[in-house]
C-alpha positions, 0 to 999 in steps of 0.5 A, a space after each residue: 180555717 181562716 182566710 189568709 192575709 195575701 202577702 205584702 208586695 214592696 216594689 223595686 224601689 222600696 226594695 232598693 232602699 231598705 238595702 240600700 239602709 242595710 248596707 248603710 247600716 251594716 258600714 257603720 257598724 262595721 266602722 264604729 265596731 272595727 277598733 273594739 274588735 282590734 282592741 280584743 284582738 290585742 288583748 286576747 294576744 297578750 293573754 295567750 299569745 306567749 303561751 301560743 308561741 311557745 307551745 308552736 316552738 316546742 312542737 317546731 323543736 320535738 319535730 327537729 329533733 325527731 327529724 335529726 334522730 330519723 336521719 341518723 337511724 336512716 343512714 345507719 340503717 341504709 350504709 352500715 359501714 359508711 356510717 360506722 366509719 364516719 362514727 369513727 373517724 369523728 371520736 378520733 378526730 376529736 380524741 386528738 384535738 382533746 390531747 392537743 387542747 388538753 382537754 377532755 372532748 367529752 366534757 362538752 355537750 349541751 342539752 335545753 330540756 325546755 326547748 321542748 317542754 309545752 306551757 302548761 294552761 296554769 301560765 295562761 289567765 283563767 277562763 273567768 278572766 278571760 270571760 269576764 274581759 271578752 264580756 267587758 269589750 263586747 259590751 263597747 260593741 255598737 248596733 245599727 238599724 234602720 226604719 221600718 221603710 229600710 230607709 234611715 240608718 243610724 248607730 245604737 251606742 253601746 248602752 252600757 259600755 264597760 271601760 276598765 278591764 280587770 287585767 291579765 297580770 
């Protein structure tokens, strides 16, 4: 066996000052990085922000629905007769102001089937597109470090930043 080098000791200064540059170094990532990240933000919203939202509306509109459908079964279910009567009362109501209109209350409904149709993943750009402008964006990112006493921090630009990004549309 070989004799084992005893471990370096900093003392509470050093230590002190190597997080003190961390800290140093992490803020001006942080800053130097905070509109990239902004920027992917935006882009991956405009890429697949209008199929997020309309797949939340058409799960909002089943549930409605679903809800609507549950309550009228309910109350069929729980007062027969009074629900029966309501039924009755309605078609009634509305077979007379058809006569009075002269029209036919049958004649109007509406239906929006897509209100409840899911977008389809071919409305959204495709994984390599979405790689590559991720790619792009990142390679913009900045790094930062500090020498090897902790002290000194400084900024690493990007080394090969990209700036056209191939678009979503």
């Amino acid at each position: 066996m070989g004799s084992s080098k005893p471990p370096t000791t900093y003392s509470p200064g050093e230590a002190a000052q190597a997080a003190v540059g961390a800290a140093g170094a992490g803020e001006m990532m942080s800053i130097a990085d905070q509109p990239i990240e902004q920027y992917s933000q935006l882009a991956t919203q405009e890429a697949l922000g209008p199929a997020q939202i309309q797949a939340q509306q058409s799960l909002a509109n089943r549930a409605a629905l679903s809800g609507a459908q549950a309550q009228m079964d309910i109350q069929s279910q729980v007062d027969p007769q009074a629900y029966a009567q309501r039924q009755i009362r309605m078609q009634a109501a509305n077979k007379r102001l058809g006569q009075l209109y002269g029209v036919d209350p049958t004649a109007y409904s509406y239906s929006a089937p897509s209100a409840y149709a899911m977008p389809s993943t071919a409305s959204s750009p495709d994984l390599a597109t979405l790689r590559a402008n991720a790619a792009a964006i990142a390679s913009n990112i900045s790094t930062a470090g500090v020498h090897k006493s902790g002290a000194d921090p400084w900024l690493n630009a990007p080394s090969n930043p990209q700036s056209t990004l191939p678009s979503y549309y």
